[in-house]
RODO-2510 file (C-alpha; in nm, 4 decimals, decimal comma):
residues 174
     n   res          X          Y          Z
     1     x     0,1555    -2,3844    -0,7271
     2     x     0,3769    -2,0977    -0,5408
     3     x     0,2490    -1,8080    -0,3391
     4     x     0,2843    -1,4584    -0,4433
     5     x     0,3225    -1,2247    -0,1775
     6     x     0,1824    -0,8675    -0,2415
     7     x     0,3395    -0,6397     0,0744
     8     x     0,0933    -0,3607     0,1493
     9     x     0,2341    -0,0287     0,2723
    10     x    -0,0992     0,1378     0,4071
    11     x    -0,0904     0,5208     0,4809
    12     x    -0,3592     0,5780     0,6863
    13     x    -0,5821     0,3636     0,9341
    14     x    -0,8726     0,6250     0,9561
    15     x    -1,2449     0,4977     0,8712
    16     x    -1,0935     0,4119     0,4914
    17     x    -0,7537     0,1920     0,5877
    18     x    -0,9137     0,0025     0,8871
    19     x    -1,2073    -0,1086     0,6498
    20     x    -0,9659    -0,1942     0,4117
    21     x    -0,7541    -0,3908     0,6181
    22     x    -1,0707    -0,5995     0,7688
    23     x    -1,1293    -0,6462     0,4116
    24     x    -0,7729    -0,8414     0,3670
    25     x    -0,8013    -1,0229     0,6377
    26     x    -1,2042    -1,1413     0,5956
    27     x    -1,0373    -1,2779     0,2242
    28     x    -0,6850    -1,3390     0,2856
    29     x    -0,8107    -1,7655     0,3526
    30     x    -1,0426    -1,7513     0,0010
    31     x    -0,7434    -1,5448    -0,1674
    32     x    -0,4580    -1,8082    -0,0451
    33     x    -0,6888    -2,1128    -0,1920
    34     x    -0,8302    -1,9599    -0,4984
    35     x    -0,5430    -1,7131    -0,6339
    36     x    -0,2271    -1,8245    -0,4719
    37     x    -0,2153    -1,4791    -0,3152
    38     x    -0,1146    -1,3965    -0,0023
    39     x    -0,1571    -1,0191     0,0707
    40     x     0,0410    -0,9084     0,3504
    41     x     0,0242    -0,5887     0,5691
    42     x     0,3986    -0,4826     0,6961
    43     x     0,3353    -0,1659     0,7787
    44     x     0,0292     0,0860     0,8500
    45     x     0,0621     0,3954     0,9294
    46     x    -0,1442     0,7382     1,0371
    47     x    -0,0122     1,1114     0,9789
    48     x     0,2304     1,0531     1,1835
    49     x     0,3568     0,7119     1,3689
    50     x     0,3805     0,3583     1,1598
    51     x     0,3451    -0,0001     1,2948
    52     x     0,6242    -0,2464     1,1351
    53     x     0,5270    -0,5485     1,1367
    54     x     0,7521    -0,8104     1,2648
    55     x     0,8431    -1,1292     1,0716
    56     x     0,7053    -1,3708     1,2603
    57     x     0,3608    -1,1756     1,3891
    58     x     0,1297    -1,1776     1,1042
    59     x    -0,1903    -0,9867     1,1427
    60     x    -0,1992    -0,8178     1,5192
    61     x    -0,1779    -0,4743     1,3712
    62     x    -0,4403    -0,3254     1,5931
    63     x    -0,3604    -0,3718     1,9263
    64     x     0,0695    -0,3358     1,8199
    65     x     0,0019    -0,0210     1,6613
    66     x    -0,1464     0,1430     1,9652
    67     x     0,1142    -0,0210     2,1624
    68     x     0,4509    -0,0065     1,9478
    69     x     0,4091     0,1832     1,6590
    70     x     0,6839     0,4556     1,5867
    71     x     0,7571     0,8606     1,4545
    72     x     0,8317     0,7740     1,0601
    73     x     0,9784     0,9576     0,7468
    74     x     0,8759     0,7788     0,3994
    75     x     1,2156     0,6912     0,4087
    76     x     1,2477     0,4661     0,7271
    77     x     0,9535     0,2611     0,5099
    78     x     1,1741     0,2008     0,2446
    79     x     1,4658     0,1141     0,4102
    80     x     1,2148    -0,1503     0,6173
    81     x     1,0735    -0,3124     0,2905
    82     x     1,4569    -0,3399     0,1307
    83     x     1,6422    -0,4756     0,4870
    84     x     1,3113    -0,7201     0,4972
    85     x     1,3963    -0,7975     0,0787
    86     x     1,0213    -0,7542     0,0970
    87     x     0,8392    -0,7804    -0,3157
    88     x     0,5895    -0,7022    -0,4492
    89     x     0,5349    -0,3435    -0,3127
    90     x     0,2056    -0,1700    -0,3277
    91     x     0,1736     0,1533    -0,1402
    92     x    -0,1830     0,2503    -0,0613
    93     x    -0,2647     0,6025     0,0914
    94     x    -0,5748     0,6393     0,2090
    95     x    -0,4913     0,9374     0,4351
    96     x    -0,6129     1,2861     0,4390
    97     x    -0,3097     1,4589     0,4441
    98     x    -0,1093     1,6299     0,1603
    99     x     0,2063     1,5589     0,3471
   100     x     0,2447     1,2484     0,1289
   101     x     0,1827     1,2841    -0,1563
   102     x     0,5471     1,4378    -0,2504
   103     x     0,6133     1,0987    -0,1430
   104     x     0,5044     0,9460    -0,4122
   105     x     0,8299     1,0155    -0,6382
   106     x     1,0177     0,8196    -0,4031
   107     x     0,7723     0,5402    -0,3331
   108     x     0,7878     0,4800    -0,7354
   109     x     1,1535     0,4978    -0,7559
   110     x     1,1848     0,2289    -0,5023
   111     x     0,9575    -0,0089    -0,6531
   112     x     0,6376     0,0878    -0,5660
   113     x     0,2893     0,0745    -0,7278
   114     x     0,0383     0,3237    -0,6033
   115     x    -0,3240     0,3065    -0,5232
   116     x    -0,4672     0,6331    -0,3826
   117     x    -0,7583     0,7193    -0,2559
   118     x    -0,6260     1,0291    -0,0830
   119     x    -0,8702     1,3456    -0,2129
   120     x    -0,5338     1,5914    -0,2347
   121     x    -0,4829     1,4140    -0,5122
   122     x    -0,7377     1,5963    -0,7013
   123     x    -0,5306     1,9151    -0,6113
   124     x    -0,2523     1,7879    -0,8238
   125     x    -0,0835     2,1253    -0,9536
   126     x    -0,0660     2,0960    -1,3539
   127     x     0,3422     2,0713    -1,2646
   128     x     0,2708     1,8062    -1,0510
   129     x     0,0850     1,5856    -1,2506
   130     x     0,3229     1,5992    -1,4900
   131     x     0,6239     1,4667    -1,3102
   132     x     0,3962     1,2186    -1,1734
   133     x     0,3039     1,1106    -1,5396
   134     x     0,7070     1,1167    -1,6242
   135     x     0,7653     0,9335    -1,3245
   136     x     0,5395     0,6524    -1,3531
   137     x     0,6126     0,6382    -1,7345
   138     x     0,9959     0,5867    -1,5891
   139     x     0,9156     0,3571    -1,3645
   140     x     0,6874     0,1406    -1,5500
   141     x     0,4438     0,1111    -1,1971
   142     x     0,0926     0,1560    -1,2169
   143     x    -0,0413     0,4800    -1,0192
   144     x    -0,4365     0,4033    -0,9482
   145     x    -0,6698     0,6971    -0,7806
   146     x    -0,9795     0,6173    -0,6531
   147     x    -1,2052     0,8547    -0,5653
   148     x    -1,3019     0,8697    -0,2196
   149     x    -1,6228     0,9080    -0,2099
   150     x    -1,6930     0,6121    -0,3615
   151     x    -1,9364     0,3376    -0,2662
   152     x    -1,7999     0,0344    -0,1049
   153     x    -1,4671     0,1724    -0,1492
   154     x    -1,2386    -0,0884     0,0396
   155     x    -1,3865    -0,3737    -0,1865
   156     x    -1,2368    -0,0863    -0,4921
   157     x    -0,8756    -0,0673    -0,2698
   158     x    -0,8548    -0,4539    -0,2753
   159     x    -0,9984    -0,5078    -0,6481
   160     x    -0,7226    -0,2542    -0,7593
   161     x    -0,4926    -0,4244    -0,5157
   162     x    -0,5501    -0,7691    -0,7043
   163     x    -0,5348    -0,6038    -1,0685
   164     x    -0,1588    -0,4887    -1,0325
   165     x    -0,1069    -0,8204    -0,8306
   166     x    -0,2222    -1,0130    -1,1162
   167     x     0,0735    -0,8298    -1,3468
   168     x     0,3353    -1,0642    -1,4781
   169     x     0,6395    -0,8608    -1,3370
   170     x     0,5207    -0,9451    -0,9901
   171     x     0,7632    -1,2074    -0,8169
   172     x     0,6695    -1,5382    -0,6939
   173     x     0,8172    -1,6391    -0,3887
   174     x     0,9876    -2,0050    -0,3681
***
């Protein structure tokens, strides 16, 4: 049976994105075997510097992203994932910062699904929400916020993470 690939763009590596990256990795073997799924983690970022993965380094994100990660703009993300013909896309913020979340409307316009766990979210102006709604409604991606505060939320990241993975529109790599 073929692999699907699921790209993860994390925002944010605080307390939140690092436990949810040890997550991945501690299932990415049982997740290969038992679901054909092979979640993949081209680029993490903080408030304000990203680590792109390269091609042929899978899984050294910690020590590269002290060592070569780089200044970003939402955009530089997006042109990475298309010049990589990455799939797949799922964008998870688990930052702290607002400065993302206008981001959002592009992220969804370029393919994106969105799981955020980001609490500005709950600061959503009514305006806001609303061209979120019309966005996601236009893009037919799924938008998923998970509260924060929530118990054992990485295990919540990655459960949400394999519920849009399991959606038939996701491509299977040959």
């Amino acid at each position: 049976m073929s692999v699907k690939k699921i790209n993860i763009i994390l925002f944010g590596i605080e307390e939140i994105g690092s436990s949810l990256i040890n997550e991945i990795l501690s299932n990415q073997e049982q997740l290969l075997e038992n679901r054909n799924l092979d979640l993949r983690l081209p680029v993490i970022t903080n408030a304000t510097v990203a680590f792109f993965e390269k091609p042929t380094v899978r899984n050294s994100w910690e020590a590269n992203f002290i060592q070569f990660a780089v200044p970003f703009r939402v955009e530089d993300i997006i042109s990475f994932v298309q010049e990589n013909e990455f799939e797949n896309l799922i964008a998870v913020d688990t930052s702290n910062t607002e400065d993302i979340l206008p981001d959002y409307f592009d992220l969804l316009q370029n393919d994106f699904d969105i799981i955020s766990a980001n609490p500005g979210v709950q600061e959503f102006s009514a305006d806001f929400k609303m061209a979120l709604n019309n966005s996601i409604k236009k893009t037919e991606k799924d938008f998923v916020f998970i509260n924060s505060n929530e118990k054992n939320l990485s295990q919540k990241l990655v459960e949400q993470i394999l519920r849009i993975a399991a959606k038939q529109n996701f491509r299977i790599a040959v």
